[in-house]
SEBADREN-496084 format. One record per residue (C-alpha): residue number from 0; residue in one letter; x, y, z. Coordinates in steps of 0.05 Angstrom, whole numbers, plus 32768, in hexadecimal, padded with zeros to 4 digits. Layout:
# SEBADREN-496084
{atom NUM, 'A', {X, Y, Z}} ...
END
This chain:
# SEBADREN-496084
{atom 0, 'X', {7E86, 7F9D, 7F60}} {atom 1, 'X', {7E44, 7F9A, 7F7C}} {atom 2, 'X', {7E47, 7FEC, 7F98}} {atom 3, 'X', {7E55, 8029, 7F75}} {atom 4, 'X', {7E6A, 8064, 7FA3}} {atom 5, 'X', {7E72, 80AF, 7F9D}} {atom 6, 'X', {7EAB, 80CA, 7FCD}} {atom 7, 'X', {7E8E, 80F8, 7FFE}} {atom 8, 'X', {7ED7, 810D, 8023}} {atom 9, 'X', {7F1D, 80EE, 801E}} {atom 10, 'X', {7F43, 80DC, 7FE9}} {atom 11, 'X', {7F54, 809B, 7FC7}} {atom 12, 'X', {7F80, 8077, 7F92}} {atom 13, 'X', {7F6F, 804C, 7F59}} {atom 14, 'X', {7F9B, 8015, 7F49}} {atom 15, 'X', {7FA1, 7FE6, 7F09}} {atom 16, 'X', {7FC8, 7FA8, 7F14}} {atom 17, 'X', {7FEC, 7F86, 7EDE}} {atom 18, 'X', {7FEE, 7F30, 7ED1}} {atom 19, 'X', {8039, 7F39, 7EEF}} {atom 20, 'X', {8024, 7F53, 7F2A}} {atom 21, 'X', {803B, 7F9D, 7F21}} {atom 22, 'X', {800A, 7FD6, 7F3A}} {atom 23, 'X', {8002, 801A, 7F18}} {atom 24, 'X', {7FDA, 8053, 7F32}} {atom 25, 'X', {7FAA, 806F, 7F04}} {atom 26, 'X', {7F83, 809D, 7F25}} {atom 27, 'X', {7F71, 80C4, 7F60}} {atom 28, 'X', {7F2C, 80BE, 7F7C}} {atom 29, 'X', {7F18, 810C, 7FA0}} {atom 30, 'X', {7ED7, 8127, 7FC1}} {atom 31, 'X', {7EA0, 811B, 7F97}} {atom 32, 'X', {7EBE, 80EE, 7F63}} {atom 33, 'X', {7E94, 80AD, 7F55}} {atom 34, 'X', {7EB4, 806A, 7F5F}} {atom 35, 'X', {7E9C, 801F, 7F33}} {atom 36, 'X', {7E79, 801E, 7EF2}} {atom 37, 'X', {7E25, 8014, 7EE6}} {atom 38, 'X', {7E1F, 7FD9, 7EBE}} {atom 39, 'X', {7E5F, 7FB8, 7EC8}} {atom 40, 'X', {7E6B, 7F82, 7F04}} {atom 41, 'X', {7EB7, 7F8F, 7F04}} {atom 42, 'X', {7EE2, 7FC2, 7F04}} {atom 43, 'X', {7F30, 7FBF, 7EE4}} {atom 44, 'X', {7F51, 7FE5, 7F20}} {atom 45, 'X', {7F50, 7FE2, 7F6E}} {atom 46, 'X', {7F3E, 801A, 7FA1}} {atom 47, 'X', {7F6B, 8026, 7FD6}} {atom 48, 'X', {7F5C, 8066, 8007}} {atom 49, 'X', {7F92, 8090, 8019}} {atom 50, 'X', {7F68, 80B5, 8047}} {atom 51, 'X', {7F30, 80A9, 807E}} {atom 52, 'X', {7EF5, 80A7, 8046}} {atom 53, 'X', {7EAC, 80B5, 8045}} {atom 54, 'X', {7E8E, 8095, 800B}} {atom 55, 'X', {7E3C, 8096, 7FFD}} {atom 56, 'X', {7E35, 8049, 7FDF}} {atom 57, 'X', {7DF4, 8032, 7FB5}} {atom 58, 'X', {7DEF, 7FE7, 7FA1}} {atom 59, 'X', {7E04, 7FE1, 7F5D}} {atom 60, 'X', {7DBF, 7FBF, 7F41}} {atom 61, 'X', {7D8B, 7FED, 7F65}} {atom 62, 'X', {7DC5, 802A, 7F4E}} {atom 63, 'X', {7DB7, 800D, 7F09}} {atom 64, 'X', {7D6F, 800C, 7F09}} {atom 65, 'X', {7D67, 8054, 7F28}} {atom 66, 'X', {7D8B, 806B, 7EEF}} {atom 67, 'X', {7D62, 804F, 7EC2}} {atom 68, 'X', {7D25, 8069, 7EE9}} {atom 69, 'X', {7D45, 80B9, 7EEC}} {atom 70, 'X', {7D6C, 80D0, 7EB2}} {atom 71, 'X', {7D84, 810D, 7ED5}} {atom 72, 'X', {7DAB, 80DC, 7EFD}} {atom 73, 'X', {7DC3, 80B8, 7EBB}} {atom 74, 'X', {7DD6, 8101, 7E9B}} {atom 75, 'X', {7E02, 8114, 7EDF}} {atom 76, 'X', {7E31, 80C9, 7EDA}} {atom 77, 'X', {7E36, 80DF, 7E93}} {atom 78, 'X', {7E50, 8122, 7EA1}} {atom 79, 'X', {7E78, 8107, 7EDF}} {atom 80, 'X', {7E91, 80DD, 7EAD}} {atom 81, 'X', {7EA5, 8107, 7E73}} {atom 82, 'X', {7EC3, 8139, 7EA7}} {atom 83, 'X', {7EF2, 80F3, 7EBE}} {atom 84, 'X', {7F00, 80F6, 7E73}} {atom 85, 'X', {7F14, 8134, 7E64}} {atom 86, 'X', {7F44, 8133, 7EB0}} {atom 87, 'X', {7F65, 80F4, 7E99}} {atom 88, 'X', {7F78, 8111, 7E53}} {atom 89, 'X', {7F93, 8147, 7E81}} {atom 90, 'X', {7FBE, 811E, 7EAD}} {atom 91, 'X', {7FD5, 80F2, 7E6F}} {atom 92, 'X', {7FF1, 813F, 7E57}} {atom 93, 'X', {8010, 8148, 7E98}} {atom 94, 'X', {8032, 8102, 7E96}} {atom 95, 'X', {804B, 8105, 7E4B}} {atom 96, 'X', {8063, 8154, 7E4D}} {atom 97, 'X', {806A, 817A, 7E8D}} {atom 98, 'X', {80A9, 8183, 7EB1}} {atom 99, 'X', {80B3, 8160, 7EFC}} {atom 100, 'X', {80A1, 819F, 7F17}} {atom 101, 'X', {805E, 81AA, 7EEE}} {atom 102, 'X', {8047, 8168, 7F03}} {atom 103, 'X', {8057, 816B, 7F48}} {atom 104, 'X', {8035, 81B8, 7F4A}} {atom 105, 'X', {7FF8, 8198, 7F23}} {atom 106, 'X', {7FEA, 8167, 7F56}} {atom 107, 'X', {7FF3, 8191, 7F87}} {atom 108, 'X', {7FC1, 81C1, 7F63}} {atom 109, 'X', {7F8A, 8180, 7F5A}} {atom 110, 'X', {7F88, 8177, 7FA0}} {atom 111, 'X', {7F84, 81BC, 7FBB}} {atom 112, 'X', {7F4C, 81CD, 7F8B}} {atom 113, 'X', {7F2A, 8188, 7F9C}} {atom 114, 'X', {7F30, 817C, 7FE7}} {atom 115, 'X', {7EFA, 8182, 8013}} {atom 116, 'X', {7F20, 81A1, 804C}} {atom 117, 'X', {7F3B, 81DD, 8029}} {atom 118, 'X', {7F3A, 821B, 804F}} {atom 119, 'X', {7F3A, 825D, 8021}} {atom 120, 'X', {7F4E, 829E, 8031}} {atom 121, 'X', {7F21, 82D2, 8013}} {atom 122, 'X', {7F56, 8305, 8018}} {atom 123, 'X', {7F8D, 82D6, 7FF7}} {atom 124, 'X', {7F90, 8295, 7FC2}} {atom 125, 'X', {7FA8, 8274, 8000}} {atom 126, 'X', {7F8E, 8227, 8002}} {atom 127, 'X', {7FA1, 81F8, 803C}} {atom 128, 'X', {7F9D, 81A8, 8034}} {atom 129, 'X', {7FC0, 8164, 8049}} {atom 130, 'X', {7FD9, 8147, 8014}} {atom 131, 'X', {7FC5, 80FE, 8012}} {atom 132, 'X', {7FFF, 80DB, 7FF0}} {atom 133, 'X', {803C, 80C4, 8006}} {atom 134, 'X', {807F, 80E1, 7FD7}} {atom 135, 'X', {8079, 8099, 7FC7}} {atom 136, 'X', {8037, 8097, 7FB3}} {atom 137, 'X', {803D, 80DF, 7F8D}} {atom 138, 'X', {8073, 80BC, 7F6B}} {atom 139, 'X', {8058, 808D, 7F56}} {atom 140, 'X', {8017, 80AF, 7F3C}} {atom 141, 'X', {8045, 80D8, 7F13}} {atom 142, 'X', {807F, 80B2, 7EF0}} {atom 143, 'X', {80AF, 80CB, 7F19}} {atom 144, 'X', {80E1, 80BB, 7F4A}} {atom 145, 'X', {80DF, 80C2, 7F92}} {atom 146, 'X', {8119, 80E9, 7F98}} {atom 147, 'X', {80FC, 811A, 7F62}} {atom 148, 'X', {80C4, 8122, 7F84}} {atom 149, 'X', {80DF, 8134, 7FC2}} {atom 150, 'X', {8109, 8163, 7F9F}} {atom 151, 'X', {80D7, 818C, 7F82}} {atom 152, 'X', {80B3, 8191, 7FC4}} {atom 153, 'X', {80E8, 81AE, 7FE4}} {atom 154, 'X', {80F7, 81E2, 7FA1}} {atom 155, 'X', {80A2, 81E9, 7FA5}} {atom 156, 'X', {80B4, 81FD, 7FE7}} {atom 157, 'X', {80F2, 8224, 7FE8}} {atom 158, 'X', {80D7, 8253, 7FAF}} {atom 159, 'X', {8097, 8263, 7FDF}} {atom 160, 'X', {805F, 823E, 7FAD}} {atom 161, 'X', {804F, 8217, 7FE8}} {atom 162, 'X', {805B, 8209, 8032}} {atom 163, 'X', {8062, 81CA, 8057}} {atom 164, 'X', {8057, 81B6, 8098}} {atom 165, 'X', {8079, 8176, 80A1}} {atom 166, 'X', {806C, 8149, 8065}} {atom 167, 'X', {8023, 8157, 8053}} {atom 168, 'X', {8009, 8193, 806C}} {atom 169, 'X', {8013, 81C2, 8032}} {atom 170, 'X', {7FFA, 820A, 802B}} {atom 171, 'X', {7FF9, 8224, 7FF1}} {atom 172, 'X', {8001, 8274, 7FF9}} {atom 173, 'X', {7FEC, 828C, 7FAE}} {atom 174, 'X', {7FC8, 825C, 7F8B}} {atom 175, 'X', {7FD1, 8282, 7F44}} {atom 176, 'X', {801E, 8275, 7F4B}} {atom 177, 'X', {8010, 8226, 7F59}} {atom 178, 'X', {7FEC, 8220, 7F21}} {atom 179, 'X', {801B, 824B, 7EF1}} {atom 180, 'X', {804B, 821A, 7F0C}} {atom 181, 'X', {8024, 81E0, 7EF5}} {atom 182, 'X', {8027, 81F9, 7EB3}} {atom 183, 'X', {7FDA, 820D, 7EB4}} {atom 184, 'X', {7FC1, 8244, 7E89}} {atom 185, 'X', {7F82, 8241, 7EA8}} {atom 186, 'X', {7F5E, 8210, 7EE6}} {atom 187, 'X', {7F16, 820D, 7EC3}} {atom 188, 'X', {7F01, 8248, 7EDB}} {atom 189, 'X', {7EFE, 8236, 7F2B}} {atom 190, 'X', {7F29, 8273, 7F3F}} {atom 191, 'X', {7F0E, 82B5, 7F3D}} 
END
């Protein structure tokens, strides 16, 4: 990897490939999140976007020296860093204990609360985004089966948590009862 890259708008995956050939995705790459590793000339997983993507891209070596040169930059990757941490210990709760529902109402939550093209209500907790994964690829992300997914889309749906137009435009009309859904007790504090 000769560039590291903070994501700007769109949304990508992260992949890990096995020796047998078999893919696994293993992360999601949202607005702001920072892509390759200082120090390190490879990486152990691919980046595919899923969405037209705006990424700001330094040169690895001149990335590496800057740090060196401004600690304030050093302290941010760290914190970007810890916060990947902590949101990976997160999603390894969702994938080990939450119901298909909770998982597909978590990722549903992530994106709303992450994508750069949400539109707010101030009178309401409504939030409207595309979602940028296939079923398949939500499927996949999660453990679960196509079919599943789909499934709990439509109960997502019938119950009023969200709306859909078509496949991937999803309202959500309440926000609080997505993330109650999701299992959350609490979002980190971004909802008033």
């Amino acid at each position: 990897m000769d560039f590291v890259a903070s994501v700007v708008s769109g949304i990508a995956t992260l992949t890990q490939t096995l020796e047998d050939g078999r893919t696994q995705m293993v992360g999601l790459l949202l607005p702001s999140d920072f892509v390759g590793r200082p120090g390190r000339n490879r990486a152990a997983y691919n980046v595919t976007a899923t969405t037209d993507i705006l990424m700001c891209c330094f040169r690895r070596k001149p990335f590496e020296e800057m740090m060196e040169r401004t600690p304030h930059i050093a302290q941010r990757l760290l914190q970007m860093t810890l916060d990947e941490l902590d949101a990976a210990r997160e999603w390894m709760l969702l994938l080990g204990r939450k119901t298909a529902r909770e998982k597909i109402a978590s990722l549903l939550s992530i994106v709303a609360r992450r994508d750069a093209s949400i539109n707010m209500s101030p009178s309401a907790r409504q939030m409207v985004f595309d979602l940028p994964l296939t079923r398949e690829a939500m499927a996949d992300y999660l453990g679960l089966t196509l079919e599943t997914v789909s499934r709990q889309m439509s109960a997502l749906k019938r119950d009023g948590v969200i709306e859909l137009q078509g496949k991937r435009h999803v309202t959500v009309p309440d926000m609080d009862r997505l993330l109650l859904e999701a299992g959350d007790d609490s979002d980190g504090g971004f909802l008033i």
